[in-house]
N, C-alpha and C positions, 0 to 999 in steps of 0.2 A: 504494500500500500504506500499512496503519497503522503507525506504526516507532515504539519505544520506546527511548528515550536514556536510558542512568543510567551514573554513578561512582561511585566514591569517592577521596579521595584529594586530591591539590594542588591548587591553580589552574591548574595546565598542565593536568591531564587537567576541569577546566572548559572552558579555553580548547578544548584539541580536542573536546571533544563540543561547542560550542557551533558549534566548523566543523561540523563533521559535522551538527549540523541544520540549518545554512544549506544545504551539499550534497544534504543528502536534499529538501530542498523545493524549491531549483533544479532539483532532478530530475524534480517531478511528485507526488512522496511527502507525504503528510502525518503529522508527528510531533504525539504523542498523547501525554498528560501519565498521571501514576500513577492507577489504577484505570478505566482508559479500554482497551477491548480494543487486540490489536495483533497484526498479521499478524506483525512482525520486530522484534526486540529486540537491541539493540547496549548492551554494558556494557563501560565502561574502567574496570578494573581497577589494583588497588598492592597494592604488596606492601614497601613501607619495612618495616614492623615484622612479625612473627609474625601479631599482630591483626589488620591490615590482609588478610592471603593469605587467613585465616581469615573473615572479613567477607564478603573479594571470593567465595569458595566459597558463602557463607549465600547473598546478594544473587542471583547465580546460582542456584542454585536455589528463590530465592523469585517469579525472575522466568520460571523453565520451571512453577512452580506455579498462580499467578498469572495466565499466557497460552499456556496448553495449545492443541497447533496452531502456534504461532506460533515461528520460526524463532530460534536464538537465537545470535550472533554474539559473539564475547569479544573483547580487545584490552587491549592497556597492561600496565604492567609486570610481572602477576604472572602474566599469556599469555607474556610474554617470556620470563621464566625458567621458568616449571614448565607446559610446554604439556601433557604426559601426563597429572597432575594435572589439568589444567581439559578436556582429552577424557574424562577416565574420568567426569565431571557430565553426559555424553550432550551437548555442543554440536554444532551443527552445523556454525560456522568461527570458528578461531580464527585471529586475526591479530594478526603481531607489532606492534614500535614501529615498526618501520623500513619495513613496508607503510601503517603506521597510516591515513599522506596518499591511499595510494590503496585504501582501504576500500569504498568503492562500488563501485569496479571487480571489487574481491576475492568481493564478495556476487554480485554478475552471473554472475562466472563459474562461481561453485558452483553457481549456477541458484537461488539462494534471491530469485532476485529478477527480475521481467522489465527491462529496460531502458527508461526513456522519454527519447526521444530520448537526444543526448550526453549522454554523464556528466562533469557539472561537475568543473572544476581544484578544488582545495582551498580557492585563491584566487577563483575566480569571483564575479559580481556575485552579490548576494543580496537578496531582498525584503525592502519593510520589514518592522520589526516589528509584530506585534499588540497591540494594547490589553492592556496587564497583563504585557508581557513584561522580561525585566532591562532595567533602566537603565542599566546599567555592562557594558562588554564586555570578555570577557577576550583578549589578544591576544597568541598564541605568539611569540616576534621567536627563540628560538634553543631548541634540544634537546642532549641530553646534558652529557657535565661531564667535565674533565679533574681536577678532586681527587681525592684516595686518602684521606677521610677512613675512619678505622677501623673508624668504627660505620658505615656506609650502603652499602647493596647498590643504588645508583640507577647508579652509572656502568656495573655490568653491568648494568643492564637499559634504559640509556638510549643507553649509546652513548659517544664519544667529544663533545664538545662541535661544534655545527654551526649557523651562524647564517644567516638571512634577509638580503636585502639590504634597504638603508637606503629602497631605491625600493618594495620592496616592503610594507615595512610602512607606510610611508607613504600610499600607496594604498589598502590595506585599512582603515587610521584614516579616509580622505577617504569610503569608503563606509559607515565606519559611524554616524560625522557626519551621511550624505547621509540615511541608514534612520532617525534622529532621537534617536540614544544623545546621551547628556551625558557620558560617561565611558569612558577606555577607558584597559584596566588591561594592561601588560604585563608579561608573563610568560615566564620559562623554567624549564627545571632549573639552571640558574648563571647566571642575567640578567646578571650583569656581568661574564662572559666574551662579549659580544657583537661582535660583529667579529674576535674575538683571532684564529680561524680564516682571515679574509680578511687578515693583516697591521695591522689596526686596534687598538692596543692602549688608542685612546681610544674603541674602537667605541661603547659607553652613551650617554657624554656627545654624540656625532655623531649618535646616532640620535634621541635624546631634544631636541638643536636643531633638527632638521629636522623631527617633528615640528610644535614649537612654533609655526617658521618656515613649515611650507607649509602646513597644517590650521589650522581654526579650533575642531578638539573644544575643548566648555568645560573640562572637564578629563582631565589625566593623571598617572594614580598609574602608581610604579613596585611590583612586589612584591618580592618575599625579594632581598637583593642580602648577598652575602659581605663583610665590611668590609673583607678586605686587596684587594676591586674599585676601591674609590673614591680619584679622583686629587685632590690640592689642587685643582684646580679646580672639581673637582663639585658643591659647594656654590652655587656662581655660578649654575645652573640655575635655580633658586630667585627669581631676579631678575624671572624669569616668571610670574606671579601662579596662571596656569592649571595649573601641575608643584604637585601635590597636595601636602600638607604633612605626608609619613608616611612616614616608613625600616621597613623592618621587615630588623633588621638581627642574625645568629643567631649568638648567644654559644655557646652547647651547655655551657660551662661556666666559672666564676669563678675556676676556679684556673689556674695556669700550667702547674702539673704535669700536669694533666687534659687541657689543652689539647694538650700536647706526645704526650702518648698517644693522645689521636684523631687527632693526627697536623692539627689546625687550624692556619692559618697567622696568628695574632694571639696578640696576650699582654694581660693586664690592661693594662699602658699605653699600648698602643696600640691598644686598645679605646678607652680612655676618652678618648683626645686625640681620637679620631674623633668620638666621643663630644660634647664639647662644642664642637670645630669645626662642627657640625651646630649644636648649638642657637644659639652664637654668632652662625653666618652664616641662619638661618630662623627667628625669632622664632615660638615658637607651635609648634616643630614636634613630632609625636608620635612618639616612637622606642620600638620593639616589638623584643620576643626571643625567640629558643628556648632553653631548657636541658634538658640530661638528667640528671637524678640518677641514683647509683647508679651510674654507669660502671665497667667491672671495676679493681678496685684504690683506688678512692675511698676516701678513709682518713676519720674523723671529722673531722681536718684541713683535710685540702683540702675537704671539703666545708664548713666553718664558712669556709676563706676565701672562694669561692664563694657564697656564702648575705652574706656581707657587702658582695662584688664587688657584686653585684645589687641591695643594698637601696643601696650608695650613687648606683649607676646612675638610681636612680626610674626605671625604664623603666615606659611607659604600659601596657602590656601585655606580658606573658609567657605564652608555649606552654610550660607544662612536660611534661615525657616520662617515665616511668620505662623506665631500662634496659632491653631483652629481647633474648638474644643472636639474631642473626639471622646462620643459616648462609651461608656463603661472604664473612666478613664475618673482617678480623684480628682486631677484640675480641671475637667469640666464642670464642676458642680462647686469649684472653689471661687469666692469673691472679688470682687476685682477685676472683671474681664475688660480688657484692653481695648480701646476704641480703633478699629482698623485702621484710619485714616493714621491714627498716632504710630500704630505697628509698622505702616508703610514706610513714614518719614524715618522712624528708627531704623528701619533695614535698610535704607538710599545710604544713611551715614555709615553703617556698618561695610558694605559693598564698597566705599568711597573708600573707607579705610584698606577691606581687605585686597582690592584690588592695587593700591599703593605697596603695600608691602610682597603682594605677590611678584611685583614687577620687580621690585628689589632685590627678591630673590633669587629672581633670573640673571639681574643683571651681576649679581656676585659671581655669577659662573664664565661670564665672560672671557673669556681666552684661556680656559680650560681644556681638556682635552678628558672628552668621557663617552665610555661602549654604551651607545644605543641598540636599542633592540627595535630592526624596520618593521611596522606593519603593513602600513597603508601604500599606493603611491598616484601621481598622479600624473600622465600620461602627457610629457611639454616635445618642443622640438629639439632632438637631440641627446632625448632622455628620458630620466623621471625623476620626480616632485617626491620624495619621500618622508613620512614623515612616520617619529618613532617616538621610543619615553627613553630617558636615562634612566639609574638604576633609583638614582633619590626623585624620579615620578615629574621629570618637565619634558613638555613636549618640544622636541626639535626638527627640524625640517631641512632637507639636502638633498642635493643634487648629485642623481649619478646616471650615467649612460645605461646601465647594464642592470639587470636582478637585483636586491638585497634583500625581499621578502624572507619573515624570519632567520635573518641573520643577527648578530650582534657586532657590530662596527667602530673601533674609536671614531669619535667627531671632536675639529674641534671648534669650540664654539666661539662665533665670529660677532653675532649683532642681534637684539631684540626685534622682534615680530610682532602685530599686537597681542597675539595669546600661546606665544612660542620664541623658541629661537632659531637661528638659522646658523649652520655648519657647515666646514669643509668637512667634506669627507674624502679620505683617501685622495687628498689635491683636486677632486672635483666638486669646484671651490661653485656655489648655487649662484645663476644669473643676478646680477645688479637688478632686472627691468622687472625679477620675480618676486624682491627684496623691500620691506618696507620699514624702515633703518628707523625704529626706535630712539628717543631721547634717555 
């Protein structure tokens, strides 16, 4: 059958649909890109914000629109919580988080699907990849979360926190190595609760040397990690050239006060000592954040301390959110709800900031010389437009005559882009007339 894979939402629900296409093709199935017909449609689904439930509803029924005929299967967080709501869009199966693993099986038995031969484990071996496929793979090591922060609806639709073993992700890195990825990014909903479940309360740091130790992937990024996760020793990781050089580490908010209301387990100073223990011990490294404005009860106060928290942070990148209460959640029923108009203006300033210091960022790298890993390209006279991440997570763009799809390349970097930089790579140094030469 022709099977169509779509999300939206985090890296974990990347990570599981990227199983699920290895599964569907170890099966016999062939998975089919956007405007390509499709016998069967598989969407994971989120539902964090309002927008998100809203979205995952549109995408659904743009995809029974779309591929009329064709069978249409939902999953992931907002099938978790509001499964009435995603029947009443005419699906045909919807399946929770906690079937998620065994989805293939789920679609067999509804008869939406014939079986060929057995149906692959989650884990099972997988073919390589195709010419043109990610370079970077996304790799689930744990699900659910045991925080109770105020604003997020992810622990009920996730579950309680439940990790992989150390043998097993390791395994799956060794075949994704074997398939010819250069990258492989781990992921969960609370990545640095991993092990906590098995007795392991250094489980990250253990997964993340074993790893290093039994694999030879060229690289490994960690994602979104909570900052009260990381123990004095975790910086020493680092020591390993191939552990990628990028925290993405989520403040939600600069004030103390705020913090203690979504119920977060850090404070400004102990942010910030994390903070510079990281750049301290990783020269070069790129540390990324989330915040929300507008939180209920945000006072012009705590919001200006906040707004100052961040600009002295220089964080390389910022996610910023504006508020929106999300039912089954403490802060929507908390006092003080923020007037949009005032949550707008707070985010233009936070943007204004973070966009400042991300540029700064780049420009520090300036006449460096750092292995990118190619993704993209984009087809000039003479060549091609390519554009990739270094290992500390900035996009860079260069020019070369020939291939570099999933390669890893020194570049070195010559001049700011508006949301990139630009490189010589290997002497083929990118057209002046392609070039938009930053201040």
């Amino acid at each position: 059958m022709r099977v169509r894979l779509d999300f939206i939402g985090c890296r974990l629900n990347i990570s599981e649909i990227e199983s699920l296409s290895r599964q569907f093709k170890v099966a016999g199935h062939q998975v089919v890109g956007p405007g390509e017909s499709a016998d069967l449609c598989v969407f994971n689904t989120c539902t964090v914000t309002h927008n998100a439930s809203r979205t995952s509803r549109q995408k659904i029924r743009r995809l029974k629109r779309d591929n009329p005929g064709a069978a249409i299967v939902v999953t992931g967080c907002y099938a978790e919580l509001e499964p009435d709501a995603i029947a009443a869009l005419g699906v045909d199966l919807i399946v929770g988080n906690t079937e998620k693993d065994n989805l293939l099986q789920k679609v067999v038995e509804a008869g939406l699907m014939p079986p060929v031969g057995d149906i692959p484990a989650p884990d099972a071996a997988f073919p390589l990849p195709a010419p043109g496929e990610h370079t970077r793979a996304f790799v689930k090591v744990q699900d659910g979360c045991d925080n109770r922060c105020t604003f997020c609806i992810v622990t009920a639709a996730r579950g309680a926190g439940r990790s992989r073993t150390i043998a097993e992700v390791v395994d799956e890195i060794r075949r994704l190595e074997a398939a010819g990825y250069q990258e492989a990014v781990l992921t969960g909903v609370h990545l640095g609760s991993f092990g906590h479940d098995r007795g392991n309360p250094h489980g990250l740091s253990a997964l993340v040397r074993a790893i290093l130790a039994e694999t030879d992937i060229p690289r490994l990024r960690l994602s979104s990690l909570e900052p009260w996760d990381l123990d004095a020793d975790f910086f020493s990781l680092w020591e390993n050239p191939r552990l990628c050089r990028h925290l993405h580490l989520p403040l939600q908010s600069g004030s103390d006060s705020v913090l203690r209301r979504m119920a977060r387990r850090t404070s400004q100073s102990q942010f910030a000592a994390l903070v510079e223990s990281a750049r301290a011990a990783v020269p070069g490294i790129s540390i990324t954040t989330d915040i929300i404005v507008g939180f209920p009860g945000e006072t012009d106060a705590e919001f200006a301390d906040s707004l100052a928290f961040v600009d002295r942070m220089a964080f390389s990148g910022t996610h910023i959110f504006r508020y929106s209460p999300r039912e089954g959640t403490a802060a929507a029923s908390m006092p003080g709800q923020v007037d949009p108009r005032v949550a707008h203006e707070r985010s233009q300033q936070l943007h204004d900031i973070s966009a400042r210091h991300e540029r700064a960022f780049r420009r520090s790298l300036i006449g460096q010389t750092l292995p990118v890993l190619w993704e993209t390209a984009e087809e000039t006279a003479g060549g091609y437009l390519w554009s990739g991440l270094t290992d500390n997570y900035v996009r860079v763009t260069a020019f070369a005559a020939g291939n570099r799809h999933n390669q890893i390349v020194p570049v070195t970097l010559t001049h700011l882009l508006p949301d990139a930089i630009a490189g010589d790579m290997a002497g083929e140094t990118i057209p002046l007339q392609m070039a938009v030469v930053g201040a």
